[in-house]
N, C-alpha and C positions, 0 to 999 in steps of 0.2 A: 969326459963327455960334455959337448957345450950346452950351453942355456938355453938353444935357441935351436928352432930347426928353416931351413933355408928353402925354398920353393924358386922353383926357374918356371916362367912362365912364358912362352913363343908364341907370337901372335901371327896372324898369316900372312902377313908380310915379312917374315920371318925376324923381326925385332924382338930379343930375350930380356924380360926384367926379370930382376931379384928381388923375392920377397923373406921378409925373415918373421917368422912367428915365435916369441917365447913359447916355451916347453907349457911352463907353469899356465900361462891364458886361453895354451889349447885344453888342457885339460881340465879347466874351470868352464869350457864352453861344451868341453865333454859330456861333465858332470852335467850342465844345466838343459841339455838336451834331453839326456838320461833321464832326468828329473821331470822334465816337461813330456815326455813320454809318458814316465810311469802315472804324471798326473792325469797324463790327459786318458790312460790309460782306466783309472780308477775311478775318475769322474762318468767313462763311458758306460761302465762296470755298474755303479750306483743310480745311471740315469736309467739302465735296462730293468734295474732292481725297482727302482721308483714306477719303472711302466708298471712291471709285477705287479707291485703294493695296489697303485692303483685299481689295476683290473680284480685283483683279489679284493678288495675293498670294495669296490663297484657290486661285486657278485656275493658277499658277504651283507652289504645294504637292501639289495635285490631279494635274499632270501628272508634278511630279516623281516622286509616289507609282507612279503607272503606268509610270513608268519602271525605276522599281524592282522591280517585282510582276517585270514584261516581262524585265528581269533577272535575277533571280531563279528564273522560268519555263525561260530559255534556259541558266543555270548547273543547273539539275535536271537538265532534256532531256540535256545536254555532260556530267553525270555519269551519267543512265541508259545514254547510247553509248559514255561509256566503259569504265560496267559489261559492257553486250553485247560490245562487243569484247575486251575482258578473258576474258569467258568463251568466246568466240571462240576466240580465241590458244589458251587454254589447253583448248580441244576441239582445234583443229587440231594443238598440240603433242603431245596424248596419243595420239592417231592415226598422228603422224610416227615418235610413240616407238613406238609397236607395228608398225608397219611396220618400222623400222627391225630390232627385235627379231627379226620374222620373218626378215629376209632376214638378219641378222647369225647365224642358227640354222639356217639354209640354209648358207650358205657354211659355218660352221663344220662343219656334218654333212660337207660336203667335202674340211673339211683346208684352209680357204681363212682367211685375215684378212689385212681391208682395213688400208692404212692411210690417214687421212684428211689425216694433218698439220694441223699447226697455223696456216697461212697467216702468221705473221710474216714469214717474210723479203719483201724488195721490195712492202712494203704501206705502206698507209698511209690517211688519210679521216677523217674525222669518228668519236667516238665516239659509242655508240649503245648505251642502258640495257641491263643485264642479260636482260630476259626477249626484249626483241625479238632482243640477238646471238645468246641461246639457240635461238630459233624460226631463226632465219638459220642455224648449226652445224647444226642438227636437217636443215634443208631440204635443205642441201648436203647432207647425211652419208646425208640418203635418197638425193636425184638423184644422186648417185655411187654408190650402190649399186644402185639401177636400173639405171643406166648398165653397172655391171659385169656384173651379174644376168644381162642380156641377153644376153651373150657367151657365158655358163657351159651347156657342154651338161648340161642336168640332165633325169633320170628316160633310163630304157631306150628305145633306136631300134629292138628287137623286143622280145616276150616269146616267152618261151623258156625253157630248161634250159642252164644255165652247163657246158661241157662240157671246157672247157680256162681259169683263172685266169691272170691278170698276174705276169708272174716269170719263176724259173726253172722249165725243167722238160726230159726228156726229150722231144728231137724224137720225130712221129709218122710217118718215114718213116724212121731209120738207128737211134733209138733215143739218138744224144749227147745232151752240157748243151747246152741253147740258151737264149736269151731269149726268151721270149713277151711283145712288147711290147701285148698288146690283150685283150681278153676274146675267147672262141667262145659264141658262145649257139647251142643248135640247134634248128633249128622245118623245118617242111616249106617247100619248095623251091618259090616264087611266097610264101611271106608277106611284106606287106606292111613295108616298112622308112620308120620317119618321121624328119626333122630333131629332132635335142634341142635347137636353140638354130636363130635367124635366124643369117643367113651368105650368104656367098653361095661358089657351085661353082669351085674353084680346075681340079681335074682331074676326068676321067671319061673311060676308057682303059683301056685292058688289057695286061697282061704275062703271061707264064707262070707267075710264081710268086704272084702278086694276081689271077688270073683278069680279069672284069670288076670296076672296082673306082671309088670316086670320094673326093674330097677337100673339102672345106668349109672356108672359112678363117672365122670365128668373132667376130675381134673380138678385141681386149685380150688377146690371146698366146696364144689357145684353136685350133684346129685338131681337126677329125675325120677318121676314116679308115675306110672298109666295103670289105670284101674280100669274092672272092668269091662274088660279087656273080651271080641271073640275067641281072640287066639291070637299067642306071639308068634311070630316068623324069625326070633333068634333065641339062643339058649343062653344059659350061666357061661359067662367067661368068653364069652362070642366077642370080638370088638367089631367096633359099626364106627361111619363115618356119619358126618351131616349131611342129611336129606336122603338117608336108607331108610327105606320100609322095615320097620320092626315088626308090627302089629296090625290088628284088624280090629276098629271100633266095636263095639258089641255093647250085651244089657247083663253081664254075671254076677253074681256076688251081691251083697246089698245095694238093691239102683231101682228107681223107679220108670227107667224108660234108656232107650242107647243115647248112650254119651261117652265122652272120654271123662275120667277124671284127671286133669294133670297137676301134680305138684313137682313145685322144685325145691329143693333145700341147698342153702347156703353154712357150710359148716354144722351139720345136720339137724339145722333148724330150717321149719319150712318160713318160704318167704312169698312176696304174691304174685302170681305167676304175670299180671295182665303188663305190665311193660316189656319186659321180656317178649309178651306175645306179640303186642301190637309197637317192635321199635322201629320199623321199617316204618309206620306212618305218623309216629313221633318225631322221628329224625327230617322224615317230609314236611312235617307242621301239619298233615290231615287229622291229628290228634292232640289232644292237649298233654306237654308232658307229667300234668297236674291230675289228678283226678284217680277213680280204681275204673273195674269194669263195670259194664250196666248190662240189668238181667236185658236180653231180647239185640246183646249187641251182636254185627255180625264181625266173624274174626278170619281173615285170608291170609 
């Protein structure tokens, strides 16, 4: 078999040349055809893949971007809410504070200070920032003074004319020193007599020297007491709210003329009724919060 392969070529004029091509150079030109095919083949192949990439890439940036925005959206909205609740807190704080002020200006008109304590002993839990333990102190220190608030008989169970004050003074039947443990207010004979605080009715009974008379127990070491009484409008064990009609002024039992007698006791000692009476015009300044009652004062 020869080396070489031979080609006759006729042109149109019919002149034939001979050409001869080695075996071995056609099939090196074979090969590199072959090869430039498959390249260009594979380059086509990687350029289509590259488009891919791109466009995947493109729509993979695209989304992250939105992810971001979406992000960024919801870290806005989670600092607007914690703007509003911030201002929140700190409306409800200034609220708890003026509440508190009020009632801490009430009791005080009475001669009263709460203590709250510090809650350390037998405690323990997680700690919790500054403004919220605040808002928490604040809560408590009001709901315990609600709490006490309630108990406290405050403002007059008649109005009237103050006719005998808390203390000593000459009895009004021998003339001795005695103790007057209550206020006399005097008003005509059926006025109307109301609850200074919820409680509920311990006694309602009569003796000689209390006439018709009734008892209230109060809550948190408070106690009241109405002597001389026409007649009570609730029984033993009844409970009544602030500003119920219990009773009916009247002259029973040892009394020189209609009055109320009121006392109140503080852990069942009696104590003096006249700020208690008059703290609505204490806490006004129309009264001084220094001083007791005076005979001839009037009491609303």
């Amino acid at each position: 078999m020869g080396a070489k392969l031979h080609f006759l070529v006729t042109s149109e004029r019919g002149k034939t040349r001979a050409l001869s091509v080695r075996k071995r150079c056609l099939m090196a030109l074979a090969c590199a055809t072959v090869a430039l095919l498959l390249a260009s083949a594979v380059g086509w192949r990687a350029s289509v893949e590259n488009v891919t990439l791109r466009a995947q890439n493109a729509a993979v940036k695209y989304e992250l971007a939105a992810v971001k925005e979406k992000h960024h959206q919801m870290l806005a909205r989670a600092a607007d809410q914690e703007e509003e609740q911030r201002v929140m807190l700190d409306t409800a704080m200034e609220e708890l504070r003026q509440r508190s002020e009020v009632i801490e200006s009430i009791l005080s008109a009475v001669g009263i200070e709460l203590e709250t304590g510090d809650g350390r002993s037998n405690a323990g839990g997680p700690y919790i920032g500054l403004a919220d333990e605040f808002y928490g102190d604040l809560t408590f220190k009001v709901d315990h003074y609600l709490d006490f608030i309630q108990s406290v008989p405050l403002g007059t169970p008649v109005p009237g004319t103050l006719t005998s004050p808390f203390g000593r003074r000459a009895d009004p039947f021998h003339g001795r020193p005695a103790m007057h443990d209550g206020l006399d207010i005097h008003n005509r004979v059926g006025t109307r007599i109301v609850a200074p605080a919820p409680g509920t009715v311990t006694t309602s009974s009569y003796t000689r020297g209390n006439g018709n008379y009734l008892e209230i127990d109060h809550g948190n070491g408070f106690q009241t007491r109405y002597l001389h009484l026409q007649r009570s409008l609730v029984k033993a064990g009844e409970k009544v709210v602030r500003g119920q009609e219990i009773a009916l002024l009247g002259n029973t039992g040892r009394s020189t003329g209609p009055h109320l007698h009121y006392t109140i006791l503080y852990n069942g000692k009696a104590i003096d009724p006249y700020r208690f009476v008059q703290v609505a015009s204490i806490v006004a300044g129309d009264v001084p919060a220094r001083g007791g009652a005076v005979r001839g004062q009037e009491v609303r």
